[in-house]
Structures are given as C-alpha cells and as structure tokens.
C-alpha positions as CSV (number, residue, x, y, z in Angstrom):
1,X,-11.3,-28.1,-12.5
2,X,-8.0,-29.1,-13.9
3,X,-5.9,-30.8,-11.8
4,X,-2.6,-28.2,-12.5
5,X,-5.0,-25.2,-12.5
6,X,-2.9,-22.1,-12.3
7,X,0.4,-24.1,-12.4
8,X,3.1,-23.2,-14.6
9,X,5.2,-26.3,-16.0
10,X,8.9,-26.5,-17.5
11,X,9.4,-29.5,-19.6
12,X,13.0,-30.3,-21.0
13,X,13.1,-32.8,-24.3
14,X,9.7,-31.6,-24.8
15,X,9.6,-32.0,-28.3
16,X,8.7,-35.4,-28.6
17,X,8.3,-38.6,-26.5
18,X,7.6,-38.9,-22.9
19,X,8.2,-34.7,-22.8
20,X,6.0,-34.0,-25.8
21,X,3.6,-36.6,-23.7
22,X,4.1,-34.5,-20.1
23,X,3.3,-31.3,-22.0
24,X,0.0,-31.8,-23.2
25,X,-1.1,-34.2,-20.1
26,X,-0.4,-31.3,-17.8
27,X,-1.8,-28.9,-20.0
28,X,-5.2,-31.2,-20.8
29,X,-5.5,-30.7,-16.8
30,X,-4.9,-27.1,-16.9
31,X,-1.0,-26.1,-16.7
32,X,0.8,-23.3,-18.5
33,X,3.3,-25.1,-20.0
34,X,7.0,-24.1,-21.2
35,X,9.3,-26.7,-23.9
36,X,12.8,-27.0,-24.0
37,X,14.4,-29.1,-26.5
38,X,17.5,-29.4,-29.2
39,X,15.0,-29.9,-31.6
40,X,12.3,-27.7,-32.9
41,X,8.4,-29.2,-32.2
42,X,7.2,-29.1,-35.1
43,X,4.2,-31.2,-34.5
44,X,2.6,-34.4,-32.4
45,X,1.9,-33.8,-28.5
46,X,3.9,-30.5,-28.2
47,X,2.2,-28.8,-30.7
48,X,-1.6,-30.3,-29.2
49,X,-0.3,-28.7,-25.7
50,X,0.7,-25.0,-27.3
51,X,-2.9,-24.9,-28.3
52,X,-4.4,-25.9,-24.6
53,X,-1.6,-24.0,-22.8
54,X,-2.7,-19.7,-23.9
55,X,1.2,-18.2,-23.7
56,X,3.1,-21.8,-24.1
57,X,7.0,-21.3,-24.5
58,X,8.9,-23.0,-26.3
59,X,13.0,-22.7,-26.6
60,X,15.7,-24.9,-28.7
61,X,18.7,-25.9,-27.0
62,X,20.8,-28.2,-25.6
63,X,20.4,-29.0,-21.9
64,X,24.2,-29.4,-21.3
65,X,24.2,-25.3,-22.4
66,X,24.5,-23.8,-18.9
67,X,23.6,-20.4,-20.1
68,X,21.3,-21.6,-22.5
69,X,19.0,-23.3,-19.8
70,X,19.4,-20.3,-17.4
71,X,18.0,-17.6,-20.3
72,X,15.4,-20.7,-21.2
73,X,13.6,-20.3,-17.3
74,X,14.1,-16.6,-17.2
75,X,12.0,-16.2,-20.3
76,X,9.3,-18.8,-18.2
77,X,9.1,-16.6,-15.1
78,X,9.2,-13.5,-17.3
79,X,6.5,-15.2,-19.1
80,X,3.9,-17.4,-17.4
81,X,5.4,-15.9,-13.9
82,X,6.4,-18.5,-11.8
83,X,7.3,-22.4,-12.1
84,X,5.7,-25.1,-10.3
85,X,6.7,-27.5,-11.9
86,X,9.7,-29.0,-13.8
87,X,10.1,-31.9,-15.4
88,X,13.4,-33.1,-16.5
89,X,13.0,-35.6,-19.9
90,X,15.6,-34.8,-22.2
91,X,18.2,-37.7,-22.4
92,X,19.6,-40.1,-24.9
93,X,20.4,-43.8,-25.2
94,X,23.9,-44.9,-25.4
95,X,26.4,-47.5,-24.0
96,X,28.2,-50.8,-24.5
97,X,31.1,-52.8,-23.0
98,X,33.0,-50.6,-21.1
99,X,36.6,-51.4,-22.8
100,X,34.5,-50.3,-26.2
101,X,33.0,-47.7,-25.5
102,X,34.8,-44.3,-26.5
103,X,35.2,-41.7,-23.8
104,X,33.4,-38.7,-26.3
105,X,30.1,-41.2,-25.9
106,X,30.4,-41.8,-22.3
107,X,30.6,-38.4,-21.9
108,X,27.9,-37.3,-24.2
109,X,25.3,-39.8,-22.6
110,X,26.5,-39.3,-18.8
111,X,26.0,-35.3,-19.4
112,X,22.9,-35.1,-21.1
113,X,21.0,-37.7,-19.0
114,X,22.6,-36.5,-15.5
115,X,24.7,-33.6,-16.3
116,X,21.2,-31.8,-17.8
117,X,19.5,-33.0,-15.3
118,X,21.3,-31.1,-12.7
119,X,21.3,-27.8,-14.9
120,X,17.9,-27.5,-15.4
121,X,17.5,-28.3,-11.5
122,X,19.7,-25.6,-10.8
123,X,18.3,-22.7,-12.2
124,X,14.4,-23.9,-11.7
125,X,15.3,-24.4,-7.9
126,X,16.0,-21.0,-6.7
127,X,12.2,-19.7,-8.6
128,X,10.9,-22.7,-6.3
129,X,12.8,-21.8,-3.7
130,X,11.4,-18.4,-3.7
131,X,7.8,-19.7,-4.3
132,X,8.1,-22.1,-1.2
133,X,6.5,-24.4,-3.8
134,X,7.6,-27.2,-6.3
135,X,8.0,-30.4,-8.0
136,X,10.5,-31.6,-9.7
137,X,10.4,-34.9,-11.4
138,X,13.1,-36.8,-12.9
139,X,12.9,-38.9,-16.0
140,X,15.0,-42.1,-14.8
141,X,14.7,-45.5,-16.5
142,X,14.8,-49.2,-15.2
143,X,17.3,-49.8,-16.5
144,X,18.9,-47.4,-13.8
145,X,17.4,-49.7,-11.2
146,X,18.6,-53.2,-12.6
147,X,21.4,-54.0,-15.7
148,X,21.1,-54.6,-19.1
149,X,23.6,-56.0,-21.7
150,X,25.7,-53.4,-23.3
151,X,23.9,-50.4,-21.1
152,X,26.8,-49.3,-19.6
153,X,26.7,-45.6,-20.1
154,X,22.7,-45.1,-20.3
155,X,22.4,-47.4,-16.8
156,X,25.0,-45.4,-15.1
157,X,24.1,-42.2,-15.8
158,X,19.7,-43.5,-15.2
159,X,21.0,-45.0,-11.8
160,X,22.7,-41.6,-10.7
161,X,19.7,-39.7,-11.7
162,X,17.7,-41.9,-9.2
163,X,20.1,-41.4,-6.4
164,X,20.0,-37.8,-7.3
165,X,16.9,-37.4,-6.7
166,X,16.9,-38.8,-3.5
167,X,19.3,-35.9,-2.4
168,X,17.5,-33.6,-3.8
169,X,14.4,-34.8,-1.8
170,X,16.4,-34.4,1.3
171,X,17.9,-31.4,0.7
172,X,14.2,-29.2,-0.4
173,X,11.7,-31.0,1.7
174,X,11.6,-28.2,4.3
175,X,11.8,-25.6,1.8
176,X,8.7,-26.6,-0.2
177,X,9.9,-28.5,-3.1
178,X,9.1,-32.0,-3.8
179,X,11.2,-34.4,-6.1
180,X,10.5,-37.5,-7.3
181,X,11.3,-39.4,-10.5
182,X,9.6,-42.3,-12.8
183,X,11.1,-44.8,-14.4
184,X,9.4,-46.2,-17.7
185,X,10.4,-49.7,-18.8
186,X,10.2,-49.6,-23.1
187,X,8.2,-47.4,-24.2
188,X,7.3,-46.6,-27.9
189,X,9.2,-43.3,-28.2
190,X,11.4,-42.8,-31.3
191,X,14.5,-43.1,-28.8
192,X,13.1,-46.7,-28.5
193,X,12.0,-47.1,-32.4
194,X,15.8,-45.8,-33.3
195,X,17.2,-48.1,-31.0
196,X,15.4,-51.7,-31.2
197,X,16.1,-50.6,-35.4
198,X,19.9,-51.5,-34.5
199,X,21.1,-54.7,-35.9
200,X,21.9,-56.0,-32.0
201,X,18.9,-55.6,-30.8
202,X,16.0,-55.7,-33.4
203,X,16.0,-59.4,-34.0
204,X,15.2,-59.2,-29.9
205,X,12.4,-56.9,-30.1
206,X,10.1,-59.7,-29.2
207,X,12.1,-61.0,-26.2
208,X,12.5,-57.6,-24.8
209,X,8.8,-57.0,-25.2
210,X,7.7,-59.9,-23.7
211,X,9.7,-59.3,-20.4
212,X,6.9,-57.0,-19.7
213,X,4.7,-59.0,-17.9
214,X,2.1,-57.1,-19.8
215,X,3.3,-58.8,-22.9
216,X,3.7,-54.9,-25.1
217,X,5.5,-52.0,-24.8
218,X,4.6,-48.8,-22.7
219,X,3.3,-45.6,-24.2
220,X,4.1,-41.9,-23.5
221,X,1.6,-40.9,-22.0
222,X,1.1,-43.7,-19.7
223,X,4.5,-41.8,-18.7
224,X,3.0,-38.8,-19.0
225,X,-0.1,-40.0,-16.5
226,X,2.7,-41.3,-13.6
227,X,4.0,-37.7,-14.1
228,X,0.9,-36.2,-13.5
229,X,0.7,-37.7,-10.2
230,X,4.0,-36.6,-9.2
231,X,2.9,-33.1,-10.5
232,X,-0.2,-32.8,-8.7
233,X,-0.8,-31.7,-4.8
234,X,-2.6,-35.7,-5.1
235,X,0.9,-36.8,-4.3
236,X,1.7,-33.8,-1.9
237,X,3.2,-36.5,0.8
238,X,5.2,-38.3,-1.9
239,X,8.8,-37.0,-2.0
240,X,12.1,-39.0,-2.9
241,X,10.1,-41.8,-4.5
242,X,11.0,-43.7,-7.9
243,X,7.5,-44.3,-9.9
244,X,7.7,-47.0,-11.6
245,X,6.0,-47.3,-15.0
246,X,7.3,-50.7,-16.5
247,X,4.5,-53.1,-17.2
248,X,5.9,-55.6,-14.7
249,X,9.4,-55.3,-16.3
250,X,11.4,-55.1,-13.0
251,X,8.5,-57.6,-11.4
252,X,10.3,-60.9,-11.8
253,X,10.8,-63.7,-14.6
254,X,8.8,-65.7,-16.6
255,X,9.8,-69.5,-17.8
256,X,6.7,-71.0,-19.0
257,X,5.4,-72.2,-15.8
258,X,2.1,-70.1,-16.1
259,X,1.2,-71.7,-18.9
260,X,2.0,-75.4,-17.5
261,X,-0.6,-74.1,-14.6
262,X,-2.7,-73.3,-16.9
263,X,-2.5,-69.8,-16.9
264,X,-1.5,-69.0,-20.4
C-alpha cells in the first residue's frame, strides 16, 4: 500500500521544482493528484505524476487570481472528489536593499509567496473543513528563518509564511486540519539555476554551496520526501511545525577548524 492511498492532493507551482517534485512523490505513494501553475507542464516530474495519478488535473494560472484559484479546487472536488491534501509551492525569488527596491517588486514577491499562499488556503480550507480532514503544507524557505544579503522581499514574505502557518495550526487543530511547512535551504530548482546565473551571486555559487554542511545543494525531491511526511497520517501528531530540509544550512558555521582537528 501506498502511503496517500485514496488521498486526493492540490499542488500549487506544480509545474516544475519542488511542486512538480510533491506531485509525483505523492502520487508514486498513491495520491490523486491536481497541478496549478502559471505555466503549462509540459514535461519533467509533472508530467511522470499525470501518468501515476488516473484523472490528474491540471490548471494554468496565477495564484494571486482569487477567482482563478477558487474555479481551480472546484474542478478538484468536482473531479477527484474531495482534498486531503494541499500543498502550497508556487513562489518567486526577489529582493534587495530596501531603499532599492521598487514597490511593483515588493509587491509582486510579498503576494505570490504569502498573498497565494493564503488564497489557495482559503478556498481548500472550507472542503477540509467539511471533510474534518487535512494537511496543509507550506513551502517556506530558510531564508525566512535567518537573513541573507539583499533578500529583503523573498525573507519577509518566507518569514510570514512560517508565522502563518503557525496560526493556521491554531486555528484548525480541533477541526481536523493539520498545517505545517518545510523550509528547503538551496536547492537545484530552476528558481535557483536562474538566480545563482545573476552576476551578484554566481561568482558565489561555491560559498553559498558550501554553507551546507553537506558540502552540495539540495534536490526536489528530497523536498518532496519532507512533504511526504507532512502529508501522510505518519506525522498525524505533527501540526504547526517548520520541516527543515537544509543540509545543515541553518546548523551553524564552519572556519576551518574541522580540518585543523583533523576532520577534513
């Protein structure tokens, strides 16, 4: 047996990355499992989880679309009939010194990484609420749980979806529904390629790598794999918890001293 037999998943930003990666986890282990994206899938994990997932959906739009996200999980209960499972991974990178940074990408990065956040919680919650059954797990980051230079806008907005969830926790624990988030350090999405590409940061690439104490960057679905977790009655007493998935990122510092311990 699967371990999301007979569960119904909504995945936002499913088209590719850590979503694409959620989608066909859960449906390796036996979810039905619905997309939502800007972008069309048009191949990679997505299109691997349509074929394990009998009835996958799949819907283009923007998760700061209100109305679009509300027609997006009707057509999943319509559908697969219920949803047990949303998880919220849509989001963009963004940011820089604050006096810099126009108010048009503020905005833009705040409301997709929070704002869609909220919007897709709002109109799965009241199908969960009627079920007396959920999860809901958050796509955060760490940098929402410590800073990082020019992050400004991408750290707020990470940071806000952790303390959301937290509330959210609170506020459907005795209705049923469960919420929890993970927070990847770098992982090798193409949010990640397009980003370390930027002049700034690429002659960093090794520095930032190497302040995982893992010494590489994180995949998607070793996302994907803390999601499953969070998704599956195996965490049915874990509610209001930040997962995190960083390769000993947010573990502490390194300055050479392992290796004059001889521990290179």
């Amino acid at each position: 047996m699967g371990r999301l037999d007979g569960k119904v998943a909504f995945v936002t930003g499913a088209a590719s990355g850590i979503g694409a990666a959620c989608a066909l986890r859960f449906a390796q282990e036996g979810a039905a499992v619905a997309g939502f994206d800007l972008n069309e899938a048009e191949g990679g994990d997505w299109v691997e989880a349509a074929k394990l997932s009998p009835g996958a959906l799949f819907r283009v739009g923007d998760v700061r679309d209100d109305a679009a996200l509300a027609s997006a999980v009707a057509a999943v209960v319509e559908g697969l009939g219920r949803i047990d499972v949303l998880v919220n991974s849509a989001g963009v990178g963004g940011g820089g010194p604050i006096h810099l940074i126009e108010i048009e990408e503020w905005d833009r990065v705040v409301d997709i990484n929070l704002k869609g956040s909220f919007l897709a919680a709002r109109h799965v919650v009241p199908v969960m609420l009627e079920q007396a059954a959920g999860s809901i797990i958050n796509v955060a980051s760490v940098e929402g749980i410590e800073g990082f230079e020019g992050g400004s806008a991408y750290n707020a907005s990470k940071g806000a979806v952790i303390l959301l969830t937290k509330n959210m926790a609170i506020d459907y624990a005795r209705k049923g529904i469960r919420v929890n988030c993970v927070c990847p350090g770098f992982i090798e999405t193409p949010l990640m390629k397009s980003l370390l590409e930027m002049p700034e940061l690429a002659e960093n690439r090794d520095r930032i790598r190497d302040a995982h104490q893992l010494g590489r960057f994180g995949r998607p679905e070793e996302i994907a794999n803390g999601a499953l977790f969070l998704a599956s009655d195996e965490s049915s007493f874990v509610t209001g918890h930040s997962l995190v998935v960083d390769g000993g990122y947010t573990a502490g510092h390194r300055f050479g001293l392992s290796e004059l311990m001889g521990m290179a």
